[in-house]
C-alpha positions as CSV (number, residue, x, y, z in Angstrom):
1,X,-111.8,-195.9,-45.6
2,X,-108.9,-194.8,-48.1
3,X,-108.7,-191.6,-48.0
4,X,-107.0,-188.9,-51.0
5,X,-106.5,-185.6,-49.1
6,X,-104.4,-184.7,-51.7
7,X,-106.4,-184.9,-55.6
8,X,-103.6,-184.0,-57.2
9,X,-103.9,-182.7,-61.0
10,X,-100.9,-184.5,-62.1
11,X,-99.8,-184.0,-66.0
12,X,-99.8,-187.2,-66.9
13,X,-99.1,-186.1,-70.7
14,X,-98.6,-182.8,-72.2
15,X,-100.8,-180.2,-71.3
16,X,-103.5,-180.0,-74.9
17,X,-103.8,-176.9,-76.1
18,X,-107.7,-177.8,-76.6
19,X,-110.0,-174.9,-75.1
20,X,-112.8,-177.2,-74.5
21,X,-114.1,-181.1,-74.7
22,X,-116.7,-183.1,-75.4
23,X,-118.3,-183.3,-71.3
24,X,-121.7,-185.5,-72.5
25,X,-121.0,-188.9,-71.3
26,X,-117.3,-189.2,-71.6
27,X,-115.1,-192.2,-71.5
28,X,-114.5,-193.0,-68.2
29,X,-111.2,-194.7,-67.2
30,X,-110.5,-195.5,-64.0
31,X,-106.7,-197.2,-62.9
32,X,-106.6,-198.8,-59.1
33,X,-102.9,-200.1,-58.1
34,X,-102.6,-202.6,-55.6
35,X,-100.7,-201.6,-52.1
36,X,-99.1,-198.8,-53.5
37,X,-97.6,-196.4,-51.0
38,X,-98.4,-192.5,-51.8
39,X,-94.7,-192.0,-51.3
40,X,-93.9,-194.2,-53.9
41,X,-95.2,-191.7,-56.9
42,X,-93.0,-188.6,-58.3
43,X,-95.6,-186.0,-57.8
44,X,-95.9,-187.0,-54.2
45,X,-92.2,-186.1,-54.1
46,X,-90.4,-189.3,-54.6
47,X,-87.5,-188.6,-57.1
48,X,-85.7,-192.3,-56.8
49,X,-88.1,-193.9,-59.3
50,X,-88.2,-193.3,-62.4
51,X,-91.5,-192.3,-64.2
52,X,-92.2,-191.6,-67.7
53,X,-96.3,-191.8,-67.7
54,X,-97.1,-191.4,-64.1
55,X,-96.1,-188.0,-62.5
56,X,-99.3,-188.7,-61.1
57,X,-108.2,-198.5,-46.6
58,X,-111.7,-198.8,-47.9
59,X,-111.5,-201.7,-50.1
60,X,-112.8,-202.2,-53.6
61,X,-116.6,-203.0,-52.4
62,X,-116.4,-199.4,-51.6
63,X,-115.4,-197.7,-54.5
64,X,-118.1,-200.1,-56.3
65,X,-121.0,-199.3,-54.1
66,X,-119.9,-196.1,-52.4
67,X,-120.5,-196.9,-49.4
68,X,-118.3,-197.7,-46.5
69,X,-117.7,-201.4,-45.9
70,X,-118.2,-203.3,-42.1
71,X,-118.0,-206.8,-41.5
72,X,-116.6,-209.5,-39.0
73,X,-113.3,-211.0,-41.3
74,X,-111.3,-209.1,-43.6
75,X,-111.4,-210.4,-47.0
76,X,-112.4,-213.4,-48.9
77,X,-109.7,-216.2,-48.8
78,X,-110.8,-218.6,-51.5
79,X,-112.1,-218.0,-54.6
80,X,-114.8,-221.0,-53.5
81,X,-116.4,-219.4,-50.5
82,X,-119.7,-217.9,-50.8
83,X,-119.5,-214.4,-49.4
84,X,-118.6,-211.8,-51.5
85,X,-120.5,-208.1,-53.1
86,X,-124.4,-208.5,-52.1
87,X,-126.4,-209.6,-55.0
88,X,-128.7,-206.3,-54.4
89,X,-125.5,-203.8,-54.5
90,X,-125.5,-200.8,-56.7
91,X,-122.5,-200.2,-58.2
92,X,-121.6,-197.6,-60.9
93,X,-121.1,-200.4,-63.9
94,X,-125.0,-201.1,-63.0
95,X,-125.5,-197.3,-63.4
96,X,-123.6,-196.6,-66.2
97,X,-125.1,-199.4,-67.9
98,X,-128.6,-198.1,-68.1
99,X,-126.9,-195.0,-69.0
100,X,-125.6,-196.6,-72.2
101,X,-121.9,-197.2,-71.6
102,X,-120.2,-200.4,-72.4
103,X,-118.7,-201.6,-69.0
104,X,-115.4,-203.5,-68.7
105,X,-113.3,-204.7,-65.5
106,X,-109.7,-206.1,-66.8
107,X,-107.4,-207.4,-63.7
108,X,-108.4,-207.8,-60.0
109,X,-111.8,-208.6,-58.5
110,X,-111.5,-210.2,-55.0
111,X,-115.6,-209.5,-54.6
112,X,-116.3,-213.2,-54.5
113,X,-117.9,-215.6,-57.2
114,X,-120.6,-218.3,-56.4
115,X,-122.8,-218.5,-53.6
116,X,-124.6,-222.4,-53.8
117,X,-123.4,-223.3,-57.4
118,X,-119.8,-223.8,-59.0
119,X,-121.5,-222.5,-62.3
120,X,-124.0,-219.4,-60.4
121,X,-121.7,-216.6,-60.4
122,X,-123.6,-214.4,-58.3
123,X,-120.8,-212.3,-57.3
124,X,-119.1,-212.3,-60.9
125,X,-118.3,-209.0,-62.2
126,X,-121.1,-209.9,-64.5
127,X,-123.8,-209.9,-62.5
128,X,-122.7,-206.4,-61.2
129,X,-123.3,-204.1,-64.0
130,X,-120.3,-204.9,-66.4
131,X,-120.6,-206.1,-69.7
132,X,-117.1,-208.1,-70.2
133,X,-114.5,-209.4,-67.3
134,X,-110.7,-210.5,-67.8
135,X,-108.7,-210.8,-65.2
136,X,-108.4,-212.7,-61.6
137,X,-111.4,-213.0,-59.5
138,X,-109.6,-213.5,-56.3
139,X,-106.4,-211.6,-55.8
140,X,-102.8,-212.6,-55.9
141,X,-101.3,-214.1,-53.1
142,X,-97.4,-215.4,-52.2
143,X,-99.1,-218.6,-52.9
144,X,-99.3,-218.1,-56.8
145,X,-95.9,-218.1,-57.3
146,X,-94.6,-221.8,-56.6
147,X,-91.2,-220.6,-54.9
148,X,-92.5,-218.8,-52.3
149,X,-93.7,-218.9,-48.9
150,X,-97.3,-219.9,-47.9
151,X,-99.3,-216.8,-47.3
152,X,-103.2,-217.6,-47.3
153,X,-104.5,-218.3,-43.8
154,X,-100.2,-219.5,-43.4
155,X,-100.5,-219.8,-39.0
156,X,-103.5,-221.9,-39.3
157,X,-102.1,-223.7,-42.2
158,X,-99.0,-224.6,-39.7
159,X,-101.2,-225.6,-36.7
160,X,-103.4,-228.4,-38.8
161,X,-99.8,-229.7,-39.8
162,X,-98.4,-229.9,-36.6
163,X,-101.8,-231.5,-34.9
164,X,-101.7,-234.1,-38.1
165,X,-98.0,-235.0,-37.3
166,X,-98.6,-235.4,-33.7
167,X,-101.5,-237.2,-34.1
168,X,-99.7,-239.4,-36.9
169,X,-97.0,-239.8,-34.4
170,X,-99.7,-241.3,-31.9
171,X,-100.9,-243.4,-33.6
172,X,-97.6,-245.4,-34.8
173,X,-96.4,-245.0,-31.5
174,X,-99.4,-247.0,-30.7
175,X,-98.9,-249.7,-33.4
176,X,-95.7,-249.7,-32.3
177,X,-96.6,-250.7,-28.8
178,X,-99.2,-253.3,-30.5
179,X,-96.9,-255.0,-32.5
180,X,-94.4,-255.5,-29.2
181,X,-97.1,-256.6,-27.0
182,X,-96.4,-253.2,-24.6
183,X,-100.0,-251.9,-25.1
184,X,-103.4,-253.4,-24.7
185,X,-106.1,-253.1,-27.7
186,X,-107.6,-253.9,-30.4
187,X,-106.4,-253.5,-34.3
188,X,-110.0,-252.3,-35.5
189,X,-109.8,-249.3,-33.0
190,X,-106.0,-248.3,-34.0
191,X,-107.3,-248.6,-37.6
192,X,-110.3,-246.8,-37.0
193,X,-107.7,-244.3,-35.3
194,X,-105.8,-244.2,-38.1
195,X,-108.9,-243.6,-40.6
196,X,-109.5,-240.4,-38.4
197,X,-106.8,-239.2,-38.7
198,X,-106.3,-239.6,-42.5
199,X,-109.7,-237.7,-42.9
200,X,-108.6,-235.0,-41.0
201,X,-105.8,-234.3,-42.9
202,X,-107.4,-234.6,-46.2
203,X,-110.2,-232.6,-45.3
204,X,-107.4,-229.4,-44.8
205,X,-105.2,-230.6,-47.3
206,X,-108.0,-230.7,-49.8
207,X,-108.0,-226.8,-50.1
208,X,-104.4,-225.7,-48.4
209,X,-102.6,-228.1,-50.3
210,X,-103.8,-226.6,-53.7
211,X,-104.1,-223.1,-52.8
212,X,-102.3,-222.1,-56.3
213,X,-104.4,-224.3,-58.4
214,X,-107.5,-223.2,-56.3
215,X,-107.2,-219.4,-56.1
216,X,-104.6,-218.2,-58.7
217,X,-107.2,-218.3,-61.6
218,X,-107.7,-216.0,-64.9
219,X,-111.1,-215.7,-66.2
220,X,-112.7,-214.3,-69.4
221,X,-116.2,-213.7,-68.9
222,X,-117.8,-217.0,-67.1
223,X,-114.8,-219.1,-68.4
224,X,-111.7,-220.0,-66.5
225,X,-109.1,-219.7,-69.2
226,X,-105.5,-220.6,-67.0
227,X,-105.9,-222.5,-63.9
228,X,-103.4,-222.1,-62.0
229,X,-102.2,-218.8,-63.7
230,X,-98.5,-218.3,-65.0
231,X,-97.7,-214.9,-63.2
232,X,-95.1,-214.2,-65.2
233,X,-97.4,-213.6,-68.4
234,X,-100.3,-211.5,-66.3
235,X,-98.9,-208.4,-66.7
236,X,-98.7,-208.9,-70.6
237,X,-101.9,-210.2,-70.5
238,X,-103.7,-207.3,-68.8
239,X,-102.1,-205.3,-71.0
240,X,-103.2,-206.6,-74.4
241,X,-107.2,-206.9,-72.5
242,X,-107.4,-203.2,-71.8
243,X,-105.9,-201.8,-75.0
244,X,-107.8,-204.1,-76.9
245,X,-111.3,-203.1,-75.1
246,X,-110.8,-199.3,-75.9
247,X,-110.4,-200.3,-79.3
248,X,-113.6,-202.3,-79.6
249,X,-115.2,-199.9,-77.7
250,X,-113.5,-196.4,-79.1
251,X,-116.9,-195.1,-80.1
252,X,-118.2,-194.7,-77.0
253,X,-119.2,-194.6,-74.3
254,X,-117.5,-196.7,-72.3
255,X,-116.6,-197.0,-68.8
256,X,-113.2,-198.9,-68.2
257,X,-111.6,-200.3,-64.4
258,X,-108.4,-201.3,-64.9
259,X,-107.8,-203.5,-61.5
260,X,-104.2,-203.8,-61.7
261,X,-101.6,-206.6,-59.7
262,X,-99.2,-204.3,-59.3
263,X,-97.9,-203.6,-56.9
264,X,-99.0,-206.5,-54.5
265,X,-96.6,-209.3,-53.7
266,X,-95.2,-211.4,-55.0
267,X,-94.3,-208.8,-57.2
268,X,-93.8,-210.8,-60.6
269,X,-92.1,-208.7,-63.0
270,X,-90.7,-208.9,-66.4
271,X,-87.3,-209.5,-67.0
272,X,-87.1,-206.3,-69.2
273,X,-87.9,-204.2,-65.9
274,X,-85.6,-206.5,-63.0
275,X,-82.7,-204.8,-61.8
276,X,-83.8,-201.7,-63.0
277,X,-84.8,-200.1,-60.2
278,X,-82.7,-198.3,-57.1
279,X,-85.3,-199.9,-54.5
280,X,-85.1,-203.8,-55.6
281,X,-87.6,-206.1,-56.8
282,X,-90.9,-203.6,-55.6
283,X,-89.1,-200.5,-57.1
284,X,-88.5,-202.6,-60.6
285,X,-92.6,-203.7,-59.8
286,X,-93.3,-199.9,-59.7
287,X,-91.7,-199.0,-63.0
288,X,-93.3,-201.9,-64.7
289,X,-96.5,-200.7,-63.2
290,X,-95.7,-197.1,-64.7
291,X,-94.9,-198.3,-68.1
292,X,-98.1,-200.4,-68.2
293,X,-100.3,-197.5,-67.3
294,X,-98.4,-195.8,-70.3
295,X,-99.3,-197.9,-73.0
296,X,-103.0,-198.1,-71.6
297,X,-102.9,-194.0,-72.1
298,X,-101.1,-194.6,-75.1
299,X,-103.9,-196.2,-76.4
300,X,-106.6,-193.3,-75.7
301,X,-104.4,-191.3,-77.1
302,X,-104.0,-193.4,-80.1
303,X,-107.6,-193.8,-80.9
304,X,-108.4,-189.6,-80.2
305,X,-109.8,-190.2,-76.9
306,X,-107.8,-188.4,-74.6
307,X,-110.4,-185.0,-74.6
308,X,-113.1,-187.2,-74.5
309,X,-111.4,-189.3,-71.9
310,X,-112.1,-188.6,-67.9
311,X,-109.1,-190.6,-66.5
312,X,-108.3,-191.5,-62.7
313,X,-105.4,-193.1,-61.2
314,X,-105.4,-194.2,-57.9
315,X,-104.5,-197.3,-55.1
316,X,-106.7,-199.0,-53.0
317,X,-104.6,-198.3,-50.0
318,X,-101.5,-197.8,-48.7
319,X,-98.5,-200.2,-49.0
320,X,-97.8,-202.8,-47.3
321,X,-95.3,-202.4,-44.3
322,X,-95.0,-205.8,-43.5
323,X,-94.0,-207.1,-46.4
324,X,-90.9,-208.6,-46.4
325,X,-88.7,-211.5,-47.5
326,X,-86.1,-211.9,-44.4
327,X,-84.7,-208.2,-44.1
328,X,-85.2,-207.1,-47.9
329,X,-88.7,-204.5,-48.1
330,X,-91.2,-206.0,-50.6
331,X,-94.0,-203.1,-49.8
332,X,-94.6,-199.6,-50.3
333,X,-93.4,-196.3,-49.0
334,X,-95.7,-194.2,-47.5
335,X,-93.6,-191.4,-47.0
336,X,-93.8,-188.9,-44.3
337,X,-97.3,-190.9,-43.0
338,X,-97.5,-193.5,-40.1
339,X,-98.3,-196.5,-41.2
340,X,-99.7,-198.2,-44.0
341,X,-101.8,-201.1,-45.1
342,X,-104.6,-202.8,-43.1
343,X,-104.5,-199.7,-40.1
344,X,-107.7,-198.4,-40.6
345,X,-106.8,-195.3,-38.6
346,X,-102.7,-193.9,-39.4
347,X,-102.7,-191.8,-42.6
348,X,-99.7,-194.4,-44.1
349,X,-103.0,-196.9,-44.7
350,X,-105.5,-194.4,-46.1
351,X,-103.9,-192.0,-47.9
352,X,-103.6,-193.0,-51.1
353,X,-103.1,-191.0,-54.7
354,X,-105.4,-189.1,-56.0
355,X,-104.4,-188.3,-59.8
356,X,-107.0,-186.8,-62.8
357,X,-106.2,-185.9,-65.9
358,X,-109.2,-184.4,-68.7
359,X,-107.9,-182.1,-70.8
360,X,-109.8,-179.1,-71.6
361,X,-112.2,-180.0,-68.8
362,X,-109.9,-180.2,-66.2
363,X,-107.0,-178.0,-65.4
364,X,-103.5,-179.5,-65.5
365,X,-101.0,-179.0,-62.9
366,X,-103.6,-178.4,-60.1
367,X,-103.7,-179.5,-56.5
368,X,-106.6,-179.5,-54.6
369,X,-105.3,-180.2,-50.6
370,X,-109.0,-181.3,-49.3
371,X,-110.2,-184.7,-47.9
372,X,-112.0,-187.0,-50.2
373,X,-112.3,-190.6,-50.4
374,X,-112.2,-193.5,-52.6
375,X,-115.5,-193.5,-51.9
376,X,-116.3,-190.6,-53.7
377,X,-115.9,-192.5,-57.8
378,X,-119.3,-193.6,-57.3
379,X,-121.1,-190.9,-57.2
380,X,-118.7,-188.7,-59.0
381,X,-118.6,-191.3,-62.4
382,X,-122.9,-191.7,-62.1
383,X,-122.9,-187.7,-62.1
384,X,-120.2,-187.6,-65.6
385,X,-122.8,-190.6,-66.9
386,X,-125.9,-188.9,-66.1
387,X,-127.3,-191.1,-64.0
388,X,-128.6,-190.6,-60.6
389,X,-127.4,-192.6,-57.3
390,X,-129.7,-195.1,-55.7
391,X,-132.2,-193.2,-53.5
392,X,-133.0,-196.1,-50.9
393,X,-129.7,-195.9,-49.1
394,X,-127.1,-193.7,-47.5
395,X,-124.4,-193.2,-50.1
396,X,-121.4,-192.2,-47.9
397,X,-119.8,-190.6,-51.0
398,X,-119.4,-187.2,-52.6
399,X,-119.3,-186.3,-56.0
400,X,-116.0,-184.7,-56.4
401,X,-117.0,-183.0,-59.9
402,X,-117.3,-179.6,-58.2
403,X,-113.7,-179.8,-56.8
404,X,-111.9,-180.7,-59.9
405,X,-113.5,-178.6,-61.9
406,X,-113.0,-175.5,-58.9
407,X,-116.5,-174.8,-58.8
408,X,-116.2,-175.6,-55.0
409,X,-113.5,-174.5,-52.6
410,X,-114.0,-177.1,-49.8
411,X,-115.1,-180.6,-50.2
412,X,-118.0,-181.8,-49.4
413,X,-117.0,-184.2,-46.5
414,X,-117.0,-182.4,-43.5
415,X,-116.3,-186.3,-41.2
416,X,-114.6,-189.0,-42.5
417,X,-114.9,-192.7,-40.6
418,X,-112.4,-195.0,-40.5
419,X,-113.3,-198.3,-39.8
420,X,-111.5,-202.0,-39.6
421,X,-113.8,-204.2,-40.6
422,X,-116.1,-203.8,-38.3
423,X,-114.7,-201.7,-35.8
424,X,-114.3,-197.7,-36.2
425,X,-110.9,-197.2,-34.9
426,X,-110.8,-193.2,-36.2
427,X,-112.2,-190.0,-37.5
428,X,-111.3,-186.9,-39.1
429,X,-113.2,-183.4,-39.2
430,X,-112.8,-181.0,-41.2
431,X,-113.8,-177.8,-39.5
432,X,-114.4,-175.6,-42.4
433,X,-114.5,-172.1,-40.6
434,X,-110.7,-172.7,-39.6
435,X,-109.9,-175.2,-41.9
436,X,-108.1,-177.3,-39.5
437,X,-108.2,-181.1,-40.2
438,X,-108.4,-182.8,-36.8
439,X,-108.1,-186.8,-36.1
440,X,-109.6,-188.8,-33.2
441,X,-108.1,-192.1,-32.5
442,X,-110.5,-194.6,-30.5
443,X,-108.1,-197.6,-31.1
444,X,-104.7,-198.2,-32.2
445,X,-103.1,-201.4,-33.6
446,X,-99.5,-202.7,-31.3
447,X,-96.9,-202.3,-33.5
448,X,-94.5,-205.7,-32.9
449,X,-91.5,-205.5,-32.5
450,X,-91.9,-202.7,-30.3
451,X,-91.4,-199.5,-32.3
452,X,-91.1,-201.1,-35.6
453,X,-94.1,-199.1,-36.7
454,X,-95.7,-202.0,-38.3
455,X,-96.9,-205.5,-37.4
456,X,-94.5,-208.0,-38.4
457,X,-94.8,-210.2,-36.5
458,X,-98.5,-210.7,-37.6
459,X,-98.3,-210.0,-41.3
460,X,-100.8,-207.2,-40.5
461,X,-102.2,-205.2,-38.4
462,X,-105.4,-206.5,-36.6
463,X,-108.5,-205.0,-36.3
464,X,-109.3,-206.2,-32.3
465,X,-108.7,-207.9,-29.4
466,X,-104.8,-208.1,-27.8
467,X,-103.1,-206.6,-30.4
468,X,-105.1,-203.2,-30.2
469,X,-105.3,-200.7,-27.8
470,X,-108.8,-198.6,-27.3
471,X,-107.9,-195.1,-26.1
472,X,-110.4,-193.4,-23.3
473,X,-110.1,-190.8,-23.3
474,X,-109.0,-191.1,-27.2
475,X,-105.8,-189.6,-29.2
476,X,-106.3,-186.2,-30.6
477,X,-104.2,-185.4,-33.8
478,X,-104.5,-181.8,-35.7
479,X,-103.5,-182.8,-39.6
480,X,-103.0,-179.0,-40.7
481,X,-99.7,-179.1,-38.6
482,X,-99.4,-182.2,-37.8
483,X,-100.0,-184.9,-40.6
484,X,-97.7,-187.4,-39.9
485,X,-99.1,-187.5,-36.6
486,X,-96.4,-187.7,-34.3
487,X,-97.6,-185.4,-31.6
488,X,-101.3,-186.1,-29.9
489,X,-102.6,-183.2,-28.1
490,X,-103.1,-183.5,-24.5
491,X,-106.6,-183.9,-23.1
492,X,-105.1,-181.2,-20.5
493,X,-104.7,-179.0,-23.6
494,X,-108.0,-177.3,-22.3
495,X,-111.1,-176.6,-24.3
496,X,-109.9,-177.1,-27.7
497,X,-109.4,-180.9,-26.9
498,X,-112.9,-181.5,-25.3
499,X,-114.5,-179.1,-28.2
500,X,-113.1,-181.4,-31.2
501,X,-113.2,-185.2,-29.5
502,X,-117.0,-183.6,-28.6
503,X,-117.9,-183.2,-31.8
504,X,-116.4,-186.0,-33.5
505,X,-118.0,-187.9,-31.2
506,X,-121.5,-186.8,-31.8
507,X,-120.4,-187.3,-35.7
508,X,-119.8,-190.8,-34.5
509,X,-123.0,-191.6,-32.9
510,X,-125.0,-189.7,-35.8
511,X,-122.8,-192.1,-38.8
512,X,-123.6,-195.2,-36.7
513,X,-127.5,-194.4,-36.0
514,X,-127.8,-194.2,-40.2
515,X,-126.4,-197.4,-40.8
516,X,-128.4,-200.5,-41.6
517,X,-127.4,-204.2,-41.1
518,X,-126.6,-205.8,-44.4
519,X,-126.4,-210.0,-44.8
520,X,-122.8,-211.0,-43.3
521,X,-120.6,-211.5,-46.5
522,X,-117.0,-211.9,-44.3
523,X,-118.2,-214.7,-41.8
524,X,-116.1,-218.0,-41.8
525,X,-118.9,-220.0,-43.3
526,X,-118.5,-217.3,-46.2
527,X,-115.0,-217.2,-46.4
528,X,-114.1,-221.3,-45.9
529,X,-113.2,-223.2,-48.8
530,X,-116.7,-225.1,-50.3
531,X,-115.6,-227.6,-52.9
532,X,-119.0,-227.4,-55.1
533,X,-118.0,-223.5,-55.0
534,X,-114.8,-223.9,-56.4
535,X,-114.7,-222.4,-60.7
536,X,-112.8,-225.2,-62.7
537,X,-111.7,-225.5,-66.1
538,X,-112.3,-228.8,-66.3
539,X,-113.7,-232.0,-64.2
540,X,-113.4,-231.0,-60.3
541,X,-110.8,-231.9,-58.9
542,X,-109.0,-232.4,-62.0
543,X,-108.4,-228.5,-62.7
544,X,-106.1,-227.8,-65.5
545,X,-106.5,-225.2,-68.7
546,X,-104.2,-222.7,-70.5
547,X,-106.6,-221.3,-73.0
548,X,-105.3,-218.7,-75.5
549,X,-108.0,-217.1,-77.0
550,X,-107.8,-213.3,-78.2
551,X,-108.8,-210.7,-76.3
552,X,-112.8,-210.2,-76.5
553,X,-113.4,-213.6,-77.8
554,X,-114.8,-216.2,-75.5
């Protein structure tokens, strides 16, 4: 559950000396990095990057649907499994749709594709309420860049090749012992041997053998247009999709998600922006990120949108501690907060940054220090749209329209529930007579080495079994003085402890009673590689295409 405790009212541009704006059913413009750290942004204090357009652990499926994700594994690992966003989810481009807006996602997806066909798209963007996709539908991934070292499912990738070498080894040790006359049996069997072994390898080799070609796609629509992607022309490419949607679409309305890949390794960057950095190859990411955000605003600007133009910049967590190439850091900074990506509980992983700009709607320069969460877009864009969220669920978020605009003080959240996959390992409540922010840790992830702060040894953090610890009676954090959480309260602080773990807890049991089981989307038999699943441009398995079409053709 990503959480923005602080919706900060960056100036992205210079304040407009408009008094008011066109509020029916603006453009809506919404910009997600990828594992960026909130300490990584200049209005979040960090004054080593440079930033000329941005002074400014819930998951996507969330901010789509509004609702808190829960399920067994943590994300979809080929583009040709079957799980991904329920075919009967709401999400906002459905909303907006009815409403009248033109819908466009340009960049990530990661929600899944097919679920019997290659050709069914039933997860596509499509299907899910917007009117024109570009971009990757899975994620990227180490394994898109060809120098670089394996990263999807890598552990289990090394155990199949060590059981194929030893069981390779067997059996030429055993024709070995054939052909000398030391061992006693028959050719068809060590043949038959041999044939086994050949299948098994295959059948893993099919998929993690061709993990580029399989997963590191671009897509236009239902059309694979580059298979495997060339990274270093994504960026670009992104670019030149978005700009040229709010042209097409400059009359309005539209509703535009701009999925970016930055910041998420491997942190392909233009040669123009290499080196340019003081933090290495994720700093010169950063400032390529910045500029690219720049020229999409540039744009608005261009075609005199901006007043008519809600825009919100955000990341879909925090970064990403663990990533590293030997001793050089290839992920975030989350500043003063413990930990970071993929550790559902520690504030490094769910706070991420918040930043509006509206002008004449919404004030510039304002900070608004409540907790809110990703969560939240849903219901806060279907409010701008006027439409109305579905009625036949819980929506866990808030509209934040009454907080921007300062029409309410507090927000509207007064529990927040932090979960890992499916396991809650926190909770926050904001007590609004005192306004104290108090956090209740039920399980912890073991930081390896010891004291590193991070799981490295692991990749990242997991979500149960050894490497957590469950806390009874649990750890007791208050944010308001304490938000890096570095000093627990004691359960022999006396009655303040037992009041607040009390009545998180019976915020707890009250969250889980009003949740209903939803078809498992993150099981292995959702998540494994399916060969009739697998989007090809081209005859299967014969994948291959760099089609360079304009922007908005197909």
């Amino acid at each position: 559950n990503s959480l923005n405790v602080l919706l900060v009212m960056c100036l992205l541009l210079k304040t407009c000396e408009l008094k008011s704006a066109n509020t029916s059913k603006p453009n809506i413009l919404l910009i997600m990095a990828d594992d960026l750290g909130i300490g990584d942004l200049g209005c979040y204090g960090n004054d080593t990057l440079r930033y000329h357009e941005l002074g400014m652990g819930v998951g996507r499926e969330a901010v789509l649907g509004g609702m808190d994700a829960t399920d067994g594994y943590r994300a979809l690992m080929w583009n040709a499994g079957s799980g991904g966003l329920p075919q009967n989810e709401t999400t906002f481009a459905k909303i907006l749709q009815r409403q009248g807006y033109t819908t466009g996602l340009i960049g990530k997806w990661h929600q899944g594709v097919n679920c019997a066909s290659r050709t069914d798209h039933c997860h596509h963007p499509l299907h899910h309420g917007f009117d024109y996709f570009y971009g990757m539908p899975f994620t990227l991934v180490n394994d898109c860049h060809p120098d670089r070292r394996p990263e999807v499912d890598a552990g289990l990738r090394a155990r199949l090749w060590l059981y194929t070498q030893v069981m390779a080894l067997g059996v030429l040790t055993t024709v070995a012992g054939k052909a000398c006359g030391l061992i006693s049996v028959s050719w068809k069997l060590v043949l038959s041997v041999a044939t086994l072994v050949l299948l098994f390898f295959t059948s893993w080799y099919a998929s993690f053998g061709f993990v580029r070609r399989w997963n590191c796609i671009l897509m236009r629509n239902h059309e694979v247009t580059e298979q495997p992607m060339v990274l270093e022309r994504a960026a670009s490419l992104v670019l030149e999709e978005a700009v040229s949607f709010i042209a097409r679409n400059k009359r309005g309305p539209f509703l535009l998600f701009v999925s970016l890949l930055h910041v998420h390794v491997p942190l392909v960057t233009t040669e123009r922006f290499l080196g340019k950095s003081q933090h290495g190859l994720y700093g010169d990411n950063v400032e390529e990120m910045d500029w690219l955000v720049g020229e999409i605003l540039n744009a608005v600007e261009e075609h005199g949108l901006k007043n008519t133009t809600l825009t919100y910049f955000t990341s879909d967590h925090g970064g990403h501690l663990e990533a590293r190439d030997g001793h050089v850091q290839l992920g975030g900074w989350n500043g003063i907060y413990r930990g970071g990506k993929g550790m559902a509980g520690w504030e490094g992983g769910i706070r991420v940054p918040g930043i509006f700009r509206w002008p004449g709607v919404l004030p510039a320069g304002r900070v608004v220090h409540e907790p809110t969460s990703l969560m939240d877009v849903f219901p806060t864009v279907v409010q701008l749209a006027g439409g109305q969220v579905p009625q036949d669920r819980v929506i866990d978020g808030r509209s934040l329209l009454p907080l921007l605009r300062g029409d309410a003080e507090h927000s509207a959240h007064e529990f927040l529930f932090h979960y890992c996959g499916q396991y809650l390992h926190a909770a926050r409540w904001h007590e609004k007579d005192s306004g104290r922010l108090w956090k209740v840790h039920y399980t912890t992830p073991r930081f390896h080495p010891e004291g590193a702060g991070a799981c490295h040894s692991s990749g990242v953090c997991p979500c149960s079994g050894a490497g957590v610890t469950h806390h009874d009676p649990p750890l007791l954090f208050d944010l308001s003085g304490d938000p890096s959480e570095a000093r627990p309260l004691s359960p022999d602080a006396g009655p303040l402890y037992r009041e607040a773990v009390a009545r998180v807890g019976r915020a707890v049991r009250e969250q889980r009673a009003s949740m209903s089981p939803a078809p498992a989307q993150l099981s292995f038999r959702h998540v494994a590689w399916t060969p009739w699943l697998q989007p090809c441009c081209g005859a299967f398995p014969f994948c291959a295409c760099s089609r360079d079409v304009g922007p908005g053709e197909t």
